[in-house]
Backbone as a printed PyTorch tensor [residue, N CA C, xyz], in Angstrom:
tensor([[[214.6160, -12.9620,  54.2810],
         [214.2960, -11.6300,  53.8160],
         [213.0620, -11.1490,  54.5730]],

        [[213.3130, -10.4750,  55.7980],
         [212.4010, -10.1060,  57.0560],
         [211.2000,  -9.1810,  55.7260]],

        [[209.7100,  -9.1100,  56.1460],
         [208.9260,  -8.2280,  55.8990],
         [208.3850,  -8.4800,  54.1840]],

        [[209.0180,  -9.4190,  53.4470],
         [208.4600, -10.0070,  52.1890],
         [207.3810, -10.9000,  52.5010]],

        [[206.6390, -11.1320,  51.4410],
         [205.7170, -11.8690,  51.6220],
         [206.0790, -13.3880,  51.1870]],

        [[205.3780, -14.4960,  51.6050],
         [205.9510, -15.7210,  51.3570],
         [207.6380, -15.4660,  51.8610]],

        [[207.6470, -15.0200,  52.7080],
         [209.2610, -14.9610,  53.8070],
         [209.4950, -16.5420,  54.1650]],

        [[210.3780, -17.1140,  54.2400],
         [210.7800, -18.5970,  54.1940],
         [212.1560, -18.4450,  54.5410]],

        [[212.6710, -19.0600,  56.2620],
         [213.8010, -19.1010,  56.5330],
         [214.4290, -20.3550,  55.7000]],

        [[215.7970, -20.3470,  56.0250],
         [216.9240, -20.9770,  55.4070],
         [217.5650, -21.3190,  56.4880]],

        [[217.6310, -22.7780,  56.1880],
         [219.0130, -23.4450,  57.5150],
         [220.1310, -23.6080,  56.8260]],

        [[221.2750, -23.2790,  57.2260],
         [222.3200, -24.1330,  56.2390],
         [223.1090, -25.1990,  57.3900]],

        [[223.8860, -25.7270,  56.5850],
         [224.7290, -26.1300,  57.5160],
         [226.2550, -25.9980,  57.2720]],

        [[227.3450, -24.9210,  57.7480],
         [228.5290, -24.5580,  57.5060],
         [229.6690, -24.9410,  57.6480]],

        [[230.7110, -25.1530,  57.3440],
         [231.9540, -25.7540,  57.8600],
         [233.0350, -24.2680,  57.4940]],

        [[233.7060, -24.3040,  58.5500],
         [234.6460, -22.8510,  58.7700],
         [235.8750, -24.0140,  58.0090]],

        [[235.8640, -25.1630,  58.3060],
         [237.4470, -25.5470,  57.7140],
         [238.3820, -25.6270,  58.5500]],

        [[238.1000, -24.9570,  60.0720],
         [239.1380, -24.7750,  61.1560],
         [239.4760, -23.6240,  60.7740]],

        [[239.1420, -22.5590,  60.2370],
         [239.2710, -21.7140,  60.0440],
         [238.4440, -20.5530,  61.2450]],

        [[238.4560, -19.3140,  60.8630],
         [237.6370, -17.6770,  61.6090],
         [236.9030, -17.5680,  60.5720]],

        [[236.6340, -17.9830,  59.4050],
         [236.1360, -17.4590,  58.1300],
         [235.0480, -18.4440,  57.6550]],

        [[233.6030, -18.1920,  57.5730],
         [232.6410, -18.8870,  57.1840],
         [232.3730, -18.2510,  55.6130]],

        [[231.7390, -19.0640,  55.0290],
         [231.5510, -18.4580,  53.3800],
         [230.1420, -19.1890,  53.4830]],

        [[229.3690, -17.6210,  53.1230],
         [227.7740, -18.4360,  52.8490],
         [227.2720, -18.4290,  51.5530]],

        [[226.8230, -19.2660,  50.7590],
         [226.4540, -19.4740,  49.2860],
         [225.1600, -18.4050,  49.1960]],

        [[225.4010, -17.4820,  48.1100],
         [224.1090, -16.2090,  47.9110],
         [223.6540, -16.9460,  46.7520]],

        [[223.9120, -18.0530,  45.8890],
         [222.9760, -18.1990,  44.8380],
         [221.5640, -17.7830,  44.1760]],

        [[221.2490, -18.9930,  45.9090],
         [219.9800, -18.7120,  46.0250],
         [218.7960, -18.0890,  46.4250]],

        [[219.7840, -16.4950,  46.6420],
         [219.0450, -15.3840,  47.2550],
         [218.8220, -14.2050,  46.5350]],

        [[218.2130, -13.6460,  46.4860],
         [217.6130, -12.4650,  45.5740],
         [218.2660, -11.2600,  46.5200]],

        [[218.7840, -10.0150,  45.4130],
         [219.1830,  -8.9510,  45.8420],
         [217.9670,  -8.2940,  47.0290]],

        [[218.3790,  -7.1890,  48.5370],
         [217.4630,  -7.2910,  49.1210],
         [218.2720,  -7.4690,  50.5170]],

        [[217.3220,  -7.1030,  51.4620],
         [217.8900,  -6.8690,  52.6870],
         [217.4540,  -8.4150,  53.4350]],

        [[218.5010,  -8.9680,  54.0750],
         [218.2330, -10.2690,  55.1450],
         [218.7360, -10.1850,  56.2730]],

        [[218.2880, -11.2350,  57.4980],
         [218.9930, -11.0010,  58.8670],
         [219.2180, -12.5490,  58.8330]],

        [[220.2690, -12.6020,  59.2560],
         [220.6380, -13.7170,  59.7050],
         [221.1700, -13.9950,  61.2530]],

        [[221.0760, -15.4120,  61.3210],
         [221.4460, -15.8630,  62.8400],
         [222.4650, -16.7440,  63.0990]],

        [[223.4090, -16.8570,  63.2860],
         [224.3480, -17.8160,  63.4140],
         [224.3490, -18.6520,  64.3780]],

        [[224.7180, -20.0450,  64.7280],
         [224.9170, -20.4650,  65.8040],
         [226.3250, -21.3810,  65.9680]],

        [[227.0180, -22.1610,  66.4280],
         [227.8470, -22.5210,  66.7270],
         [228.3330, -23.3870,  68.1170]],

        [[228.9720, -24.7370,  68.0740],
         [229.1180, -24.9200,  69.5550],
         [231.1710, -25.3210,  69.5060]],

        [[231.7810, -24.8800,  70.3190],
         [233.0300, -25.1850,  70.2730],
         [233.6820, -25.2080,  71.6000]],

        [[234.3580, -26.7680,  72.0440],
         [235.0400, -27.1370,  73.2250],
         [233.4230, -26.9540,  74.2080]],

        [[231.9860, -27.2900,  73.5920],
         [230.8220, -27.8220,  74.3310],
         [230.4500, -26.2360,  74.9680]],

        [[230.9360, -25.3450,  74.1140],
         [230.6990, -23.9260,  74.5510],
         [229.6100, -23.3060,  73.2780]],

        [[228.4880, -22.4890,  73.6290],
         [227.6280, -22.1230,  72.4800],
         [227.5050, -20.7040,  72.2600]],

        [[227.9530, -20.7220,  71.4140],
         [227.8750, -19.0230,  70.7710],
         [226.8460, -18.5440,  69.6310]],

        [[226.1260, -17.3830,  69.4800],
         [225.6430, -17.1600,  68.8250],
         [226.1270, -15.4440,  68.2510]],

        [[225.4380, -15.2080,  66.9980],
         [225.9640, -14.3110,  66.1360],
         [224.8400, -13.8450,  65.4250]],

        [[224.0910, -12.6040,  65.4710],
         [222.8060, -12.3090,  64.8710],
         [223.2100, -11.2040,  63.5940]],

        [[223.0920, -10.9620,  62.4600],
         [223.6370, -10.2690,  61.2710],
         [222.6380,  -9.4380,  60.5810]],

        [[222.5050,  -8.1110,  60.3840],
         [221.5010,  -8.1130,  59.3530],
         [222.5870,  -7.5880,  58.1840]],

        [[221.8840,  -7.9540,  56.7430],
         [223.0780,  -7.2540,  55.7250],
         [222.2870,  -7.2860,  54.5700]],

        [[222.8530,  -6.2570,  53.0900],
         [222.0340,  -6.5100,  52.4190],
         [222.6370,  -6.7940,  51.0460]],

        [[222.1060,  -7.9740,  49.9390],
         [222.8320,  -8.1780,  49.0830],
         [222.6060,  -7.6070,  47.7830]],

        [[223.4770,  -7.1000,  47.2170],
         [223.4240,  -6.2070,  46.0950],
         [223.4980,  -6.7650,  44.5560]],

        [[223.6540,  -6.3050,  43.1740],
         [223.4540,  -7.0450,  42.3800],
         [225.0200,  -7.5890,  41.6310]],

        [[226.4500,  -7.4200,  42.5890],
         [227.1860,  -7.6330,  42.7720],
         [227.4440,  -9.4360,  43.2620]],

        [[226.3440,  -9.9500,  44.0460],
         [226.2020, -11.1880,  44.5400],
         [227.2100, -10.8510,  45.6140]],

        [[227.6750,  -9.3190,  46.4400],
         [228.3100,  -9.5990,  47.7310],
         [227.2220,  -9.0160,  48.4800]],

        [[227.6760,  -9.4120,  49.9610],
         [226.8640,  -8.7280,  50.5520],
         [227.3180,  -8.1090,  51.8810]],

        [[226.5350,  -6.4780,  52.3460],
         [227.0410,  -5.4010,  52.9700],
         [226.3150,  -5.4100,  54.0060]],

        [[226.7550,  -4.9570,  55.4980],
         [225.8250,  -4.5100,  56.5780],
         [224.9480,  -3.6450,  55.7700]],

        [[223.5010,  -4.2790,  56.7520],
         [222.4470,  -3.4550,  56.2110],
         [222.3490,  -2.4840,  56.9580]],

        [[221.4000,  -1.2270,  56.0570],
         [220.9740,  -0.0990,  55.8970],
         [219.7660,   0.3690,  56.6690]],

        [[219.0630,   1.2060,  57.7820],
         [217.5990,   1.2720,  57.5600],
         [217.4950,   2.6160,  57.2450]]])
């Protein structure tokens, strides 16, 4: 959550399943705008994926807003 105070990144670590579809756990995140960074390596190839989005009191979460 860019620009809060006491801001504290989060690593996770994900499994797609062999899947296109990652699912990230919001539990432990407070409604509020975040950016996230993805990374990934597949067939020794590295991709990355930068996100900003913001989560609502729904527990989904939407491309963010400025």
């Amino acid at each position: 959550m860019p620009g809060q105070p006491n801001f504290s990144c989060k690593q996770l670590a994900l499994d797609s399943n062999g899947s296109n579809v990652v699912e990230i756990p919001l539990d432990d995140f407070q409604n509020g705008k975040y950016s996230i960074t993805l990374d990934w390596e597949i067939d020794n190839q590295l991709f990355i994926h930068h996100q900003e989005f913001e989560i609502n009191d729904n527990r989904t979460f939407i491309p963010a807003t400025s």
